[in-house]
KENU-288506 format. One record per residue: residue in three letters; y, z, x of N, C-alpha, C in turn. Coordinates in steps of 0.1 Angstrom, whole numbers, plus 5000, padded with zeros to 4 digits. Layout:
ALAYZXYZXYZX...
This chain:
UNK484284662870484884542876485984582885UNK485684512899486884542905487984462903UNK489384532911490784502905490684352911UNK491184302908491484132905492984102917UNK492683952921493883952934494083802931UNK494783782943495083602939494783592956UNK494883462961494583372977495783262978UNK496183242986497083152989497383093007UNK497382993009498282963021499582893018UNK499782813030501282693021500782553015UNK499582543013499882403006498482462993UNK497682592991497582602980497282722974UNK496782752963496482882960494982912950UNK494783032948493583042936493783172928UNK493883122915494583232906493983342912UNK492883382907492083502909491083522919UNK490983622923489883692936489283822928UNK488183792920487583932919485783932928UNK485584072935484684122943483384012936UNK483084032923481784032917481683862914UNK482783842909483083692901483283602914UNK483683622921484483562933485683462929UNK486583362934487483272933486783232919UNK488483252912488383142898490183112894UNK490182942891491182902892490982852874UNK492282882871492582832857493782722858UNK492982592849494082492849494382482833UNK495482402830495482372819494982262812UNK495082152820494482052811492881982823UNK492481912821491281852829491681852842UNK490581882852490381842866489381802870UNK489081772883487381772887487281762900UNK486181812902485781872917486381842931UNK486981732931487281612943488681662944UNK489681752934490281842936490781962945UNK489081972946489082132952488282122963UNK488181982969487681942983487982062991UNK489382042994490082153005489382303003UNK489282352992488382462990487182452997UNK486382372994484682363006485482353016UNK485982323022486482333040486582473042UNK487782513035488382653037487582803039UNK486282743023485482923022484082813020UNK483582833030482282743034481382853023UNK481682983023480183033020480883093007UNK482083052998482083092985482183012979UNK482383022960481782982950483482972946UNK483782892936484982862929484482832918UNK484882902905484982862892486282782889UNK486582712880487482622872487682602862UNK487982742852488682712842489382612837UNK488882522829489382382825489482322814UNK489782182811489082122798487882012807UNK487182072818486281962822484981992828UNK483781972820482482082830482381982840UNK482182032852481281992867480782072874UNK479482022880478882142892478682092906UNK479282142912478382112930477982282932UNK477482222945476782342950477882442951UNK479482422957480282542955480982582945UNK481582472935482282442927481782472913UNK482182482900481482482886483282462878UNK483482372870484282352860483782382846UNK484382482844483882532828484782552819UNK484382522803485082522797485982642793UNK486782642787487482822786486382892776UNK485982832764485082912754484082962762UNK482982882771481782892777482483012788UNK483282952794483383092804483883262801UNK484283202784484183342777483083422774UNK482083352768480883392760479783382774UNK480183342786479383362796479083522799UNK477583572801477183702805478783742816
């Protein structure tokens, strides 16, 4: 696994940047996708995970639960 980073400009950020996993953002309580609009603008051709209390999927986006994205391969 490569070493792990964070992304930021001035109006947002994404916890983590790893090579393999790509962008994954941990919240604490519920979010959903319409959130992370600005994200599809920004990285047209990456993927964002969303550690959450909320599942959703689009084509860039996935909200997963904390247990599921533990026991995920």
């Amino acid at each position: 696994m490569a070493p792990l980073g964070f992304w930021q400009n001035k109006k947002h950020e994404i916890d983590f940047y790893e090579l393999t996993e790509g962008f994954i953002e941990v919240k604490r309580g519920k979010c959903t996708a319409i959130e992370f609009a600005w994200f599809t603008r920004q990285f047209k051709k990456h993927s964002l995970k969303v550690i959450n209390k909320n599942e959703f999927t689009t084509q860039i986006l996935e909200g997963l639960l904390l247990e599921n994205y533990l026991l995920s391969p």
